[in-house]
N, C-alpha and C positions, 0 to 999 in steps of 0.2 A: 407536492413534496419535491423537493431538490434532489440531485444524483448523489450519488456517494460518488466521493474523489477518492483515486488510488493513486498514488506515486511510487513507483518503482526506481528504485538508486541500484547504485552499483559494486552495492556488497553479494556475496555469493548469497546464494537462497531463493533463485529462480523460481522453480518448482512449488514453493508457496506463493507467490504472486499469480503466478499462472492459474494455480486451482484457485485462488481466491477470487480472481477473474470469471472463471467456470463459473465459480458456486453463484455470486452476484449475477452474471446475467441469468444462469437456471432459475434461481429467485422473483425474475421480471423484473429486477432494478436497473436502473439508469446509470451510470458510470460517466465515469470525467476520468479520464487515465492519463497521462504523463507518466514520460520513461526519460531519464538524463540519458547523454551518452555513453555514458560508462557504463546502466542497464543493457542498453542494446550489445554492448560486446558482451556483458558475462550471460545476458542469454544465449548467444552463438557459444559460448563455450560451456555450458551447463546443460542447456537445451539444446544445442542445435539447431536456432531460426539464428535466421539470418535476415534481422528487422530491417524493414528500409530507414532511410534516414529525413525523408520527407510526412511532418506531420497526417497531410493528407494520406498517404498512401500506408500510412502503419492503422489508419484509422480504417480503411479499406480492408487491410492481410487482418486486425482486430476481429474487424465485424465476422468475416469470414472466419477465423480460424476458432470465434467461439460459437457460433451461429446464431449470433444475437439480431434479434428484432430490427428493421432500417430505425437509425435516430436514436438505437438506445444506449450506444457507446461513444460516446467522443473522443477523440485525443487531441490534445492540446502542446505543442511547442513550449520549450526552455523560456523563449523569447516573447511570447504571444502576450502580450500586455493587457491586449482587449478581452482575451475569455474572461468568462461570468465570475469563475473563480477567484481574479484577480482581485474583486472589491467587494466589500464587506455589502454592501443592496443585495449579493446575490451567490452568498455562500453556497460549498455543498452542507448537506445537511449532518454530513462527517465525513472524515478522511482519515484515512490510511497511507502508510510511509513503507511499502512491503517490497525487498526487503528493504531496512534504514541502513546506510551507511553511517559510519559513524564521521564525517565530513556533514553532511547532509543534517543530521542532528544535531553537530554543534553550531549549526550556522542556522537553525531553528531556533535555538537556543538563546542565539545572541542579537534574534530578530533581525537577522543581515538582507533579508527578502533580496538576493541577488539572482535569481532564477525566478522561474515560475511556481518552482513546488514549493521553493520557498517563501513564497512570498501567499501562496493559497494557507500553508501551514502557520502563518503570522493572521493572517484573516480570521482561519479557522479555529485557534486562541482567542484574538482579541472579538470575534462574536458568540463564545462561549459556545462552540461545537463540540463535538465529541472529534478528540486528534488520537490516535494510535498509532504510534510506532514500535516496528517491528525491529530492533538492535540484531543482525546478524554477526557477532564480532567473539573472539575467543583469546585469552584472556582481555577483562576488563581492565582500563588503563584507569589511576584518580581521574584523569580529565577526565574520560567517558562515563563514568560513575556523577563525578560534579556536574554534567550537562545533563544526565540523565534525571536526577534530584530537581535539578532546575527547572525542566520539562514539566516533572512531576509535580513539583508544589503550584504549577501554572494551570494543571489540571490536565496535561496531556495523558494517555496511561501509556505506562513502558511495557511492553509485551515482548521479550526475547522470543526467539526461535528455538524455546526448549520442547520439545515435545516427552507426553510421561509416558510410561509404561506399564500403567494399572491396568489400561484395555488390551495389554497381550498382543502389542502389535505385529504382524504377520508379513509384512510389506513395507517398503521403503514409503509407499502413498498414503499405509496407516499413519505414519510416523507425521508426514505433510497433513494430512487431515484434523490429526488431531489440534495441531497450531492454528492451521486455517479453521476451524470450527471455535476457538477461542475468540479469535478476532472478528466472527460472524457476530457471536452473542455482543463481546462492547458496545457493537455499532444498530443491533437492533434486528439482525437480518435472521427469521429462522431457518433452520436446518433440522438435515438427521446425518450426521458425519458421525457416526460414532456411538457408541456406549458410554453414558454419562455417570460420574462416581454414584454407585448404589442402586446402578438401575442394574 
């Protein structure tokens, strides 16, 4: 079975990528991660890392700072043309867009594949995968709404970063978890994050 692909953009909402990170390797999944530029600064200013800027070497600080297994996380360059995810022979088996800018989305949207995350997210449509994106953005603009619809009737699902508050949350992490355990369920991955409505 294929890794799951995570791409990380550079709207604020660190802190669900991160645990979303967590949760997939504790799971024993395989990951294909991509960060744009812009990710790597709003982690330094959300988080606090301070990501290097060389693929190889964010896939090194990766492996280590989640203590993932040698070989079960990749990362992959803006630029990297050759990774697996690039061509439809060698999909991930889904992906995730955590958090999505809304830049990043509308250029999903308009199949512009001028990146790598963009062009894994054009793959991962046109070979009928499961695509999640995470909209981190306040208010909604028509554009964002019109790309968002577009997405959707292409079969992407739109997952905001709304977290609820039936489970009584206690913590700024209940509030991350409950998001991240949404987008665990789409893609297939079990969990126990939480108290589920009715239980």
């Amino acid at each position: 079975m294929n890794p799951v692909a995570v791409a990380v953009t550079g709207a604020s909402g660190m802190p669900y990528a991160l645990r979303l990170l967590e949760c997939l390797v504790e799971a024993g999944e395989s990951v294909w991660l991509m960060f744009s530029e812009a990710a790597r600064v709003v982690a330094g200013m959300e988080s606090g890392l301070d990501l290097p800027g060389r693929s190889g070497d964010l896939e090194r600080f990766f492996n280590a700072y989640l203590g993932a297994e040698e070989g079960q996380l990749r990362v992959f360059g803006p630029r990297q043309w050759t990774a697996p995810l690039a061509s439809g022979s060698n999909p991930p088996r889904a992906m995730v867009v955590c958090p999505c800018s809304m830049g990043t989305l509308a250029a999903i949207a308009q199949g512009s594949s001028d990146n790598l995350i963009e062009r894994a997210a054009d793959v991962v449509l046109k070979e009928g995968r499961p695509l999640v994106l995470v909209p981190r953005e306040t208010p909604f603009s028509a554009i964002h709404l019109e790309n968002m619809l577009r997405l959707a009737r292409l079969g992407a699902v739109i997952l905001p970063a709304n977290p609820g508050f039936y489970h009584r949350p206690e913590t700024i992490e209940d509030l991350v978890d409950f998001v991240v355990a949404r987008i665990l369920d789409r893609i297939g991955v079990p969990h126990t994050l939480g108290v589920r409505w009715g239980e």
